[in-house]
C-alpha positions in Angstrom: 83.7 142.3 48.1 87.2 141.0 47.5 87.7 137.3 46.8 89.3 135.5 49.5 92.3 133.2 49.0 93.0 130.4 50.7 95.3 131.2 54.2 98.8 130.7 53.4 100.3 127.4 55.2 103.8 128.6 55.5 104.7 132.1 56.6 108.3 134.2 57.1 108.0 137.2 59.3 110.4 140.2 58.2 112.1 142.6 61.1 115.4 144.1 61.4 117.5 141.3 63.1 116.6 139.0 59.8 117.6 141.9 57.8 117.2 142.5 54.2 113.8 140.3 53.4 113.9 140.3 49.4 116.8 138.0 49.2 114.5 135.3 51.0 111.2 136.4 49.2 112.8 136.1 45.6 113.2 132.2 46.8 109.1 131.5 48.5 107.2 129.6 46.5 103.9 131.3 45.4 101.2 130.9 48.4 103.0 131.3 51.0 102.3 134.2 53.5 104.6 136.9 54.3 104.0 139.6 57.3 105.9 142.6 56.6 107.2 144.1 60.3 110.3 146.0 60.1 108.9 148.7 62.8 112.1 150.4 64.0 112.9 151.3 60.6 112.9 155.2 60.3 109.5 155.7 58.2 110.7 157.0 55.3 113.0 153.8 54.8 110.4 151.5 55.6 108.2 152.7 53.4 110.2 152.4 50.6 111.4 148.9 51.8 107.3 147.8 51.8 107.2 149.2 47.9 109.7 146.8 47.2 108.4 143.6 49.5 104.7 144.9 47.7 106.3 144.2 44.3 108.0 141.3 45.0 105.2 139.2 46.9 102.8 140.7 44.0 105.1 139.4 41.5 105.8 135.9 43.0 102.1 135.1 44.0 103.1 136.0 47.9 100.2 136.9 50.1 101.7 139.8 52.0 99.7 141.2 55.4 101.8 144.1 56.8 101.4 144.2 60.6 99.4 147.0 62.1 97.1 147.3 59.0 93.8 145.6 59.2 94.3 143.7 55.2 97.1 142.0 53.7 97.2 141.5 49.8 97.8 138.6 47.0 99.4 139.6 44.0 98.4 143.0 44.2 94.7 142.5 45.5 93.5 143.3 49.2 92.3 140.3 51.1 90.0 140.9 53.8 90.3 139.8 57.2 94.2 140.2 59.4 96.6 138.5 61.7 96.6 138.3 65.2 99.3 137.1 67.7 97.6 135.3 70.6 99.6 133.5 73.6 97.0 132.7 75.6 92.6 132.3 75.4 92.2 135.7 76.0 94.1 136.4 72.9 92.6 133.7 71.1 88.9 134.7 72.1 90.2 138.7 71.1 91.6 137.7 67.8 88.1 136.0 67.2 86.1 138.8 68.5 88.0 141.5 66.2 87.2 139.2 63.3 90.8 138.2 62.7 91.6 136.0 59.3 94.6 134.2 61.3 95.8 133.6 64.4 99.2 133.5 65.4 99.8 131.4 68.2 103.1 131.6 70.1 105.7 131.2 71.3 105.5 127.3 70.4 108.9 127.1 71.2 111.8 129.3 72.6 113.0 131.4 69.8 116.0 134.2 69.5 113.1 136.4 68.9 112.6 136.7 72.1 115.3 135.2 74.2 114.2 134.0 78.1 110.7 133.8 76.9 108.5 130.7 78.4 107.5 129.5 75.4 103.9 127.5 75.6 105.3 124.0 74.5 103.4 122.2 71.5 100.6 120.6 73.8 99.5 124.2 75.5 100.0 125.8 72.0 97.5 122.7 70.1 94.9 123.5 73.1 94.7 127.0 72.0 94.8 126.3 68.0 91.1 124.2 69.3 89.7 126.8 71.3 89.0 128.4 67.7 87.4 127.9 64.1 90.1 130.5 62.5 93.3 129.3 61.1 95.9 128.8 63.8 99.7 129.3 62.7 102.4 127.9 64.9 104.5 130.2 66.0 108.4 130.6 68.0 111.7 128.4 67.0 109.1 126.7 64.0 110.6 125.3 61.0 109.0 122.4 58.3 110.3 119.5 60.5 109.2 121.2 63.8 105.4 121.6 62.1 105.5 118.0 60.4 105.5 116.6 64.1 102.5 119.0 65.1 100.2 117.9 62.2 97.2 116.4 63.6 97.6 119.0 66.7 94.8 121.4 65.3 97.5 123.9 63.6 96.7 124.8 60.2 100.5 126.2 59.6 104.0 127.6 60.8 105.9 130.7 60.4 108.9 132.2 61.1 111.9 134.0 60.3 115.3 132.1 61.2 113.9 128.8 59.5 114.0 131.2 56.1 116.8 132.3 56.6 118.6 129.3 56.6 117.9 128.3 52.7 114.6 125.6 53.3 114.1 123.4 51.0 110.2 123.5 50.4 
């Protein structure tokens, strides 16, 4: 069995409107989590992209999940367990059930992610992160201050992607 690390408190999620993710992973700090989307990219692109992300997270101490597999990995190693978005207690209650590592509740708040969506607001967000005894990440429009003010709320971290973007001091 694979030695599990601690979940990651802080996670950037890649896709194609953020583009190029290596310029932002070459600046995480080791431990925090990285999900590795990019899904409309033509396969063999993508694949060579994850190579890359797969070097860089193993060489800065990133733990990496890649959606749609059922493992991420931590400096090369595969951790068991995987992610799983939930926006409401039937999600939650499924992400349990399929034995996820982490869930991913959202949206927290609106994001450009996914403009017009009604996003749960913190207080229907925190009352899914209890419904649960696996880690719940705050997801949609999150950033460090945005999570600061949700501490206590039953969220064990944030992620997303234009917080990253924009140079975070951590």
């Amino acid at each position: 069995m694979v030695r599990r690390h601690p979940v990651p408190h802080r996670w950037f999620l890649t896709d194609e409107r953020a583009g190029d993710p290596r310029p932002v992973l070459r600046r995480l700090p080791a431990g925090t989590g990285v999900v590795f989307r990019h899904r409309a990219t033509p396969p063999a692109e993508r694949r060579v992209l994850l190579a890359e992300v797969r070097r860089i997270a193993a060489r800065r101490g990133l733990v990496l999940t890649v959606a749609g597999e059922s493992h991420g990995r931590r400096a090369g190693r595969l951790r068991q367990g995987h992610g799983w978005p939930a926006h409401n207690r039937v999600e939650v209650r499924r992400g349990a059930a399929a034995g996820a590592w982490v869930l991913f509740v959202s949206p927290v708040f609106a994001t450009r992610s996914h403009p017009g969506a009604r996003a749960l607001g913190p207080a229907r967000a925190a009352a899914l992160a209890k419904r649960t005894h696996i880690p719940v990440v705050a997801l949609g429009g999150m950033n460090a201050r945005r999570f600061a003010a949700l501490r206590g709320a039953g969220f064990h971290g944030w992620a997303a992607i234009d917080a990253f973007l924009q140079r975070p001091r951590f």
